[in-house]
MIZA-86349 format. One record per residue (C-alpha): y, x, z; residue in one letter. Coordinates in steps of 0.25 Angstrom, whole numbers, plus 5000, padded with zeros to 4 digits. Last residue first. Layout:
residues N
    v    u    w resn
    Y    X    Z    A
...
END
This chain:
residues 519
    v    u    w resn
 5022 4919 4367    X
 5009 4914 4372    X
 4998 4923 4379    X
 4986 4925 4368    X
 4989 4939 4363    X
 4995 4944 4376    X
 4981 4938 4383    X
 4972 4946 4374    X
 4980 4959 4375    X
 4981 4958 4391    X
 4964 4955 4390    X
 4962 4968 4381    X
 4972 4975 4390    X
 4964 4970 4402    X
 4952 4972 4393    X
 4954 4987 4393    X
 4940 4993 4387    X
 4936 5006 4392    X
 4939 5019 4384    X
 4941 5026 4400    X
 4954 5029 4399    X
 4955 5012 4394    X
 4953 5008 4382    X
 4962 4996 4372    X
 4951 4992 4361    X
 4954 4995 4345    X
 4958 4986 4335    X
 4958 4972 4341    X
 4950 4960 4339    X
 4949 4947 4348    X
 4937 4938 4349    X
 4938 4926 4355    X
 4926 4916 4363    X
 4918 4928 4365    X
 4904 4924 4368    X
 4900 4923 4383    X
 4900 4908 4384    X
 4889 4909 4372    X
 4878 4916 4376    X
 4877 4931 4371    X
 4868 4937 4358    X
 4869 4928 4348    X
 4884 4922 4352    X
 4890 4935 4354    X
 4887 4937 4338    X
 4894 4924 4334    X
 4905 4929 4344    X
 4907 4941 4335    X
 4906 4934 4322    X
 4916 4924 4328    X
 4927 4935 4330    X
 4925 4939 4317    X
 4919 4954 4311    X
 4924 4966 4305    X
 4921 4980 4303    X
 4929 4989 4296    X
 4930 4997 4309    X
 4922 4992 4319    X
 4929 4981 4327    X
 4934 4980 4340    X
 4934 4967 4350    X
 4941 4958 4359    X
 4932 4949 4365    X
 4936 4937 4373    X
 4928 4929 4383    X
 4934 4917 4386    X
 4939 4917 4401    X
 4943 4904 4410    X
 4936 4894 4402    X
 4945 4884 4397    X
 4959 4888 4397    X
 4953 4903 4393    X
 4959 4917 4397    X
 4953 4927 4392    X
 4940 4937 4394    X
 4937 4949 4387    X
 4928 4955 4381    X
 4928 4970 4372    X
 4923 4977 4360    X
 4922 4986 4353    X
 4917 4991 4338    X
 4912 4977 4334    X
 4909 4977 4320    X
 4895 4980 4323    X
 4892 4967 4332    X
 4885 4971 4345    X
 4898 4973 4351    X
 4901 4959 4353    X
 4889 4955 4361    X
 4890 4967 4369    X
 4903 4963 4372    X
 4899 4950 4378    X
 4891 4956 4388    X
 4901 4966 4391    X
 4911 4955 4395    X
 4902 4948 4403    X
 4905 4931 4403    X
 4902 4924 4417    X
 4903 4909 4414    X
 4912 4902 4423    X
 4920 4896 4411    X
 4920 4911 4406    X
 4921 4921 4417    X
 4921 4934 4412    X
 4918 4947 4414    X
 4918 4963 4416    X
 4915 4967 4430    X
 4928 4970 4436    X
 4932 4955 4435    X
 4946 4953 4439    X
 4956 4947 4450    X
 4947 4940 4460    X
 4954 4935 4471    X
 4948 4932 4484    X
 4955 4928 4495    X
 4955 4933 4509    X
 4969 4929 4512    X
 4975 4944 4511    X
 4967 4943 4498    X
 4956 4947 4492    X
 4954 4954 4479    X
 4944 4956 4465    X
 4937 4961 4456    X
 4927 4957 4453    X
 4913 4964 4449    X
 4906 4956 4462    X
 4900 4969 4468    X
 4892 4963 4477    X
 4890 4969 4491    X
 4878 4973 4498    X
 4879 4988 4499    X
 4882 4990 4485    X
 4877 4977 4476    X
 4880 4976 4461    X
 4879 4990 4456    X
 4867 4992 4464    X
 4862 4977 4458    X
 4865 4982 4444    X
 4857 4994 4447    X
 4847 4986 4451    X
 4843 4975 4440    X
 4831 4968 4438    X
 4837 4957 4445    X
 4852 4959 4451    X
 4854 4960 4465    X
 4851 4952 4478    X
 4862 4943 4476    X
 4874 4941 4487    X
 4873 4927 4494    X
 4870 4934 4507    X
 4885 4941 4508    X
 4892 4952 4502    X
 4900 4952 4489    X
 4911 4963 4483    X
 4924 4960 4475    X
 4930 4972 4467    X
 4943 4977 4470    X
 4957 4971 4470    X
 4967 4976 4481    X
 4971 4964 4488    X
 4965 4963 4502    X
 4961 4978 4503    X
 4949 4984 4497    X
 4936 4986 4502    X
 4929 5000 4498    X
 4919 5001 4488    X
 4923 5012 4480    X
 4928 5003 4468    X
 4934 4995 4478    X
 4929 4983 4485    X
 4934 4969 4488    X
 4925 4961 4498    X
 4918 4949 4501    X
 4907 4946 4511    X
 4900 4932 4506    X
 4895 4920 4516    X
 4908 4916 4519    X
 4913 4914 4505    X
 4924 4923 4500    X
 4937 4918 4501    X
 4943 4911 4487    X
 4941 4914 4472    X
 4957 4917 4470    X
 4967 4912 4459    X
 4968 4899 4469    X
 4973 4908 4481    X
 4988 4906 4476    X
 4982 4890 4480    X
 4982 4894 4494    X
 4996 4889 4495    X
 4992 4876 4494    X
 4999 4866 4482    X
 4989 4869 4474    X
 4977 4867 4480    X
 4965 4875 4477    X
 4966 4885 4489    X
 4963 4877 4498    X
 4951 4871 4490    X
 4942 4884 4494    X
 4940 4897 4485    X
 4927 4902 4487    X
 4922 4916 4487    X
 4909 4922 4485    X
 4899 4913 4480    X
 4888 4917 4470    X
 4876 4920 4474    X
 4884 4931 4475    X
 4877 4939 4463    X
 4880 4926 4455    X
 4896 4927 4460    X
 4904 4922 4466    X
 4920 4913 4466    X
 4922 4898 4469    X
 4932 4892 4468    X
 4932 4876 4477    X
 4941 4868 4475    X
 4943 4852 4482    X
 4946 4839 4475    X
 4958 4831 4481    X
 4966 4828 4471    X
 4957 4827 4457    X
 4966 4826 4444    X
 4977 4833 4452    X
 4966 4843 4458    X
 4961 4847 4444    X
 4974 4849 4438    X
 4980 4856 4449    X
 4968 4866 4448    X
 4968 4867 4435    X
 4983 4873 4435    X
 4980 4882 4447    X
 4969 4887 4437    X
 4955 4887 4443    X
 4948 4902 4443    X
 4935 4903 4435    X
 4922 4906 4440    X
 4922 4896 4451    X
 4925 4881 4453    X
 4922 4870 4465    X
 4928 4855 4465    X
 4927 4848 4475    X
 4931 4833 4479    X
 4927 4827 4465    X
 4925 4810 4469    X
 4938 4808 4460    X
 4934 4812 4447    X
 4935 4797 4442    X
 4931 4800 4426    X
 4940 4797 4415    X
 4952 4806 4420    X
 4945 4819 4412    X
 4942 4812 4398    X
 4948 4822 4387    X
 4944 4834 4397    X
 4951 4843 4402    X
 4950 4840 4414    X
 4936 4842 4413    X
 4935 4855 4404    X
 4946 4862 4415    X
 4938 4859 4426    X
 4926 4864 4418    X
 4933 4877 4416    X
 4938 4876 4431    X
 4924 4877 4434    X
 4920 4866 4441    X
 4909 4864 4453    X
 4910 4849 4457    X
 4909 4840 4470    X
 4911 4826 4472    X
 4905 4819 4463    X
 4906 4805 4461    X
 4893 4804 4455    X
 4898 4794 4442    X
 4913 4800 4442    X
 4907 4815 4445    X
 4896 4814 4434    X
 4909 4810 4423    X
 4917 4821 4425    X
 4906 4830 4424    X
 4901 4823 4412    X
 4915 4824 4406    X
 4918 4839 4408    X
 4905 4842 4402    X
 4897 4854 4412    X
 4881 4857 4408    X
 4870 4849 4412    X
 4878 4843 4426    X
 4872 4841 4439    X
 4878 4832 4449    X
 4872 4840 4462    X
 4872 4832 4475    X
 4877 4840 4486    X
 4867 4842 4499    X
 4876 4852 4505    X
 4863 4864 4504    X
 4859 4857 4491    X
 4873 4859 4484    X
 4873 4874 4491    X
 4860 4874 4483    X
 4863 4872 4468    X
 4876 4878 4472    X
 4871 4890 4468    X
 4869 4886 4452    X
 4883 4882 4450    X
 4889 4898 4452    X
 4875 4903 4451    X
 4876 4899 4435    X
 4862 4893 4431    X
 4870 4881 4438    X
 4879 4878 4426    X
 4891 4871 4431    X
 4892 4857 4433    X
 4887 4853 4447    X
 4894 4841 4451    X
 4892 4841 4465    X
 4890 4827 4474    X
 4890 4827 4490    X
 4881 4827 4503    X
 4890 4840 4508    X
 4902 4845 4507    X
 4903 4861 4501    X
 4914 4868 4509    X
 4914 4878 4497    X
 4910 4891 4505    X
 4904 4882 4515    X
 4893 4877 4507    X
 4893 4888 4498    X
 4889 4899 4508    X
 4875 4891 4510    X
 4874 4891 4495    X
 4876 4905 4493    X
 4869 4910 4505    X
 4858 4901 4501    X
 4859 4909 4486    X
 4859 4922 4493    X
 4846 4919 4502    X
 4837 4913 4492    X
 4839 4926 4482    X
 4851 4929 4471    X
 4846 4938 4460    X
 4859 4940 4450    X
 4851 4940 4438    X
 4858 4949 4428    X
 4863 4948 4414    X
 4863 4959 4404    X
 4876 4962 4395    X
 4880 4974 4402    X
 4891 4965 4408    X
 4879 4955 4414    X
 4880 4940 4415    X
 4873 4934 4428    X
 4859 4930 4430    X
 4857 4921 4443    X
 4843 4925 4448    X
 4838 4918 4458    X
 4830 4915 4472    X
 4826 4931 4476    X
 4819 4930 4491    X
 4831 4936 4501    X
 4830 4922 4509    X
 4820 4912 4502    X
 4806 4910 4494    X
 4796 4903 4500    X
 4800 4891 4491    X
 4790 4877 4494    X
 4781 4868 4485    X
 4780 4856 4490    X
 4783 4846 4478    X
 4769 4853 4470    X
 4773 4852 4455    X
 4765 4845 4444    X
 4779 4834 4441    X
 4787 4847 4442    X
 4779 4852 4431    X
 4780 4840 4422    X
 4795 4838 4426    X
 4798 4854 4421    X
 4791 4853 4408    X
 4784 4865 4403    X
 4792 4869 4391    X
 4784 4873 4377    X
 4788 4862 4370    X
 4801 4854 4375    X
 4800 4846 4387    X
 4806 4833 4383    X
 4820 4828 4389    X
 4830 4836 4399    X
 4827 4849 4403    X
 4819 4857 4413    X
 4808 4861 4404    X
 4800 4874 4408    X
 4798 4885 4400    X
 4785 4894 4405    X
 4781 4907 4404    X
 4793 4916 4402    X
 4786 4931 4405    X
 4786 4930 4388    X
 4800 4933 4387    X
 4804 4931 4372    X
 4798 4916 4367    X
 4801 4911 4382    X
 4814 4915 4379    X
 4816 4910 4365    X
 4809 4897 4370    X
 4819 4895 4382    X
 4832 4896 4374    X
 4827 4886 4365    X
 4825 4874 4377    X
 4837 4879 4383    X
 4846 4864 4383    X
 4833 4858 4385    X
 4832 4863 4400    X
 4823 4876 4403    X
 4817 4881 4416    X
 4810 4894 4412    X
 4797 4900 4420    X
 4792 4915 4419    X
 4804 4921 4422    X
 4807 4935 4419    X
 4821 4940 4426    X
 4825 4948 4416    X
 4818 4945 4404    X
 4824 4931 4407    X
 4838 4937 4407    X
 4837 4942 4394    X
 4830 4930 4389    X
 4842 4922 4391    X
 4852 4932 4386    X
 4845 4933 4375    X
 4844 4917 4374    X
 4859 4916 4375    X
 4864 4913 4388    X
 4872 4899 4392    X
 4859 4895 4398    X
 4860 4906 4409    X
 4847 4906 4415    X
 4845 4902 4429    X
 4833 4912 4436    X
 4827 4906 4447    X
 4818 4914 4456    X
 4805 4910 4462    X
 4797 4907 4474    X
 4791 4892 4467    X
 4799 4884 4478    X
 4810 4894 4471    X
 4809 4891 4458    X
 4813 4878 4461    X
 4825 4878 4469    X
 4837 4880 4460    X
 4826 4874 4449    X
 4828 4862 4452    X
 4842 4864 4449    X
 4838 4867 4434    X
 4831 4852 4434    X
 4842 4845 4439    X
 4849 4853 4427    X
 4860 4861 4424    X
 4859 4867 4409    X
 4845 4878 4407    X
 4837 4890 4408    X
 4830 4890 4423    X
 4821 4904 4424    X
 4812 4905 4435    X
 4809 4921 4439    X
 4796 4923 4449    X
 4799 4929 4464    X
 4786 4921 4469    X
 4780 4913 4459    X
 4781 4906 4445    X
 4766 4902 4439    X
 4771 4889 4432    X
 4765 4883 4445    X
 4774 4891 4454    X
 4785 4886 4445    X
 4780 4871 4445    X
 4779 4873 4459    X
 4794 4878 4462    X
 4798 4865 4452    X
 4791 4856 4462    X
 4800 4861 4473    X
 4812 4860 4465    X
 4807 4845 4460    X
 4805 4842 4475    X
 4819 4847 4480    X
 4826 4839 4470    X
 4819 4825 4474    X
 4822 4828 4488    X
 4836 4830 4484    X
 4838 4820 4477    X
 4838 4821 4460    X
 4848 4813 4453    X
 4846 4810 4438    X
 4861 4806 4430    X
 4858 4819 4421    X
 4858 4827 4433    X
 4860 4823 4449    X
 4855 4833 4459    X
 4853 4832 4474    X
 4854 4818 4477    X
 4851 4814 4492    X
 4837 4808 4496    X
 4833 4819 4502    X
 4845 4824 4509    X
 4840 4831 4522    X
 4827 4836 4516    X
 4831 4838 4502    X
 4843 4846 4506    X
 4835 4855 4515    X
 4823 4858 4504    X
 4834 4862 4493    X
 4840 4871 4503    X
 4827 4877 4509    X
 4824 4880 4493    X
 4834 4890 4493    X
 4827 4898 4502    X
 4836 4903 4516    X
 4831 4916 4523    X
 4844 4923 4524    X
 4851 4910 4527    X
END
């Protein structure tokens, strides 16, 4: 496995299961052998666009056949993948470009503007290239035209410890960083995966979340390695999902429970016959003993799978298996936990000196194992801080039990986790103390029925200064994306402080949720 290339995956499946469908999108399916073709030709159409060995390609854009493609192609062409964030604004976007300084673009329509302004500010950006649906808009090399050019046989030399992607992930100073995964901790991953989930082979996935996102984007290949055909969604509907599994008679699906929730919700949830879902996996939210009834009643039979990681982990670190999803077991007290660690990861819970702690005491949780990253691009003092003596700081804290359970019990870095969107406190409260009524101010997350967490701000004004609640989360909207803006703004007089003048959100949060409790 050390020496495993990602493209052997893709290779393996096309040869064993040529004729098999490996990605179904917009009602086209692709077989394997065809898939493995267009990846190849893609590497091509990269070297020929003058990318080589160790070169950056960005991928800006919803799920696509097309953005799977590119899994595996820039890596017949010996280069790195970069997925873009789409739910960034463009100073985000061009921030991260600057970074990691691809040459090549893949666009959809959706990001047609997004692309210009960042070709127009980052000259090393050569080429846009058109990965959408309909016309190639001007100035766009078209991706089927340079496919159509490309050698077929192309092959990756590019494997083992040989940098495969960058994954960026949200920074708390503000700055995100690409998390640089190679071959090897991505094969480790997916290799992991397939026992870690008990992943059945020769069988249909609904893939509805974003795969920029690691947490989607990784099963890409452990999907290949089981020869699973991918229904690929654009972007999550409730309705659409529904409908795809009637028609495909899927049998798999990755649901966070916020989308579980928008689909049971739904005004026509009972139209569609469900019944070919045997699995089900979630992570970046815990599932409510009260979902879970609900889900399983509307669907007896299906399976659970929670998953916890991390991008730096490339990302699996614990699972959580069906046992303890039934209701009626008496593993289900294990349900507000994320499982055993996988077997490919060494999980542990260290103090602040770095000693182990006992089963139960809370520390912070610590990663080992071949799926760990490399470190973080361009940045090495972050890496230190990350990495100490092989182990990832994970930033949670957390506990084991005397059953070997994981349970996470607070974020020590400061965050949120937003209908599986990872929200940065301090990012958010730069973007609110950038307005000069704004003396302090702090963010928070609250409970939300829909989403988890909503990010809350509670803020401090200058005085005889004034200024809205929706002025303030105009002004986020201009210089962070959207899912990070505060959803409420709460102000008070002056802001509760610790010994050492820090914030206290827990009394912030105990303020907030004695406000909002019912009487």
């Amino acid at each position: 496995m050390a020496d495993a290339g990602l493209t052997d995956i893709l290779e393996e499946v096309a040869r064993n299961h040529p004729d098999d469908p490996a990605v179904t999108f917009l009602g086209r399916t692709q077989t394997w052998a065809d898939f493995a073709e267009r990846a190849r030709r893609q590497g091509s159409a990269l070297r020929a666009l003058g990318v080589g060995a160790g070169d950056r390609v960005g991928i800006l854009a919803l799920n696509s056949a097309r953005f799977m493609e590119a899994f595996y192609g820039p890596f017949y062409a010996d280069a790195v993948m970069v997925p873009l964030n789409y739910r960034w604004a463009v100073p985000e976007m061009i921030q991260c470009m600057e970074d990691c300084t691809p040459a090549v673009l893949l666009v959809d329509e959706e990001h047609v503007a997004q692309a210009r302004k960042i070709k127009a500010h980052c000259a090393f950006c050569k080429h846009l290239v058109f990965i959408g649906e309909g016309p190639t808009p001007e100035g766009f090399l078209d991706y089927e035209d340079l496919l159509a050019q490309a050698d077929p046989d192309v092959r990756s030399n590019r494997r083992g410890n040989d940098l495969a992607a960058l994954f960026y992930t949200g920074g708390t100073t503000g700055r995100s960083k690409g998390v640089m995964l190679s071959h090897a901790n991505l094969h480790a991953n997916s290799t992991g995966a397939l026992t870690s989930y008990h992943m059945p082979r020769d069988q249909s996935f609904l893939k509805s979340a974003p795969i920029f996102h690691l947490a989607a984007g990784a099963r890409v290949y452990s999907l290949a390695q089981s020869n699973n055909h991918s229904v690929l969604m654009q972007r999550f509907d409730p309705r659409e999902a529904q409908r795809l599994i009637e028609e495909l008679k899927i049998n798999d699906a990755m649901l966070v429970p916020s989308m579980l929730n928008m689909i049971f919700n739904a005004p026509d949830f009972g139209e569609f016959d469900l019944s070919s879902v045997k699995r089900i996996t979630y992570g970046a939210a815990p599932m409510s003993l009260a979902l879970l009834r609900r889900v399983m009643a509307a669907l007896p039979g299906v399976q659970f799978y929670q998953g916890y990681g991390a991008t730096e982990t490339g990302p699996v670190i614990s699972v959580l298996t069906p046992d303890a999803h039934d209701p009626d077991n008496p593993l289900v007290e294990k349900l507000s936990s994320v499982g055993r660690p996988v077997a490919h990861c060494d999980v542990r819970i260290t103090a602040p000196d770095g000693s182990e702690c006992a089963t139960g005491v809370i520390g912070e949780v610590t990663v080992r194992g071949p799926n760990v990253m490399q470190g973080y691009w361009n940045m090495p003092e972050k890496t230190a801080e990350a990495l100490v003596d092989g182990w990832y700081h994970t930033g949670d804290g957390g506990y084991f039990d005397a059953d070997g359970y994981l349970f996470l019990v607070d974020r020590i870095k400061d965050m949120i986790i937003s209908g599986g969107e990872n929200v940065y406190c301090g990012e958010v409260e730069n973007a609110i103390a950038d307005h000069p009524a704004v003396k302090d101010c702090a963010v928070i997350g609250i409970p939300d029925p829909q989403w988890g967490e909503a990010v809350h701000a509670v803020v401090v004004l200058m005085d005889g200064q004034s200024v809205t609640a929706e002025e303030l989360i105009a002004q986020c909207r201009t210089r962070i994306a959207g899912y990070k803006c505060p959803k409420s703004i709460s102000f008070i007089d002056w802001m509760p402080l610790s010994g050492a003048n820090k914030i206290l959100k827990t009394e912030l949060r105990a303020a907030h949720s004695a406000q909002t409790d019912p009487q």
